[in-house]
Structure formats: structure tokens, C-alpha cells
C-alpha positions in Angstrom: -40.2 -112.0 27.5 -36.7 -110.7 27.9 -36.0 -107.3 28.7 -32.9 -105.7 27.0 -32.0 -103.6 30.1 -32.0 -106.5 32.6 -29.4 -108.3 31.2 -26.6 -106.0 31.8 -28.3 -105.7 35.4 -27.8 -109.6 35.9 -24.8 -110.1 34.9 -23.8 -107.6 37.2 -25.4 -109.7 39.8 -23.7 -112.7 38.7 -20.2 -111.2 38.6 -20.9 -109.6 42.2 -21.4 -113.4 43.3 -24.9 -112.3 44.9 -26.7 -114.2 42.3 -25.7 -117.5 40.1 -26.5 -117.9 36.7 -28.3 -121.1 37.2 -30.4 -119.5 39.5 -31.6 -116.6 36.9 -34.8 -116.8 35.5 -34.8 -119.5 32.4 -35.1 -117.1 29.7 -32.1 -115.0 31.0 -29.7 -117.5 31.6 -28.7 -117.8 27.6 -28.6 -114.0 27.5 -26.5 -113.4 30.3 -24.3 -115.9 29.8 -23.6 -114.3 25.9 -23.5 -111.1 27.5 -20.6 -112.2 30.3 -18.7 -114.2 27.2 -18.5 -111.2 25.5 -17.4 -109.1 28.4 -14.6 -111.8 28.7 -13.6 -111.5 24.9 -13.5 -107.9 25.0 -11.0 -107.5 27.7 -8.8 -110.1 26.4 -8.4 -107.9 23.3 
């Protein structure tokens, strides 16, 4: 089960280089990774 509120919390992580994506739990890797892309897209606007 993902929780909504825990993505924004590791990506966080993952940008702070304290945790890497691979190392996430399996069913948040997708997630995060989605949730960094669009972090990415919306700064390039």
C-alpha cells in the first residue's frame, strides 16, 4: 500500500542525497520517481 503523503516526504529524501531511490521501498520507487520527473518538468517551464 502506498501512502499519498510519503511520497512528497521521499523524494525529499532522495534529493537531500540521504536516501537513493533504489533503496526505497519497491512500491515507492515508481511513485517517487514520477513525482521527481514532474518536479523537474515544472521548473523547466
Amino acid at each position: 500500500m502506498v501512502l499519498k503523503y510519503m511520497i512528497p516526504i521521499y523524494a525529499f529524501l532522495v534529493k537531500a542525497g540521504s536516501r537513493e531511490i533504489e533503496n526505497l521501498p519497491e512500491q515507492y520507487q515508481l511513485p517517487v520517481a514520477e513525482y521527481l520527473a514532474a518536479l523537474v518538468e515544472e521548473l523547466e517551464k
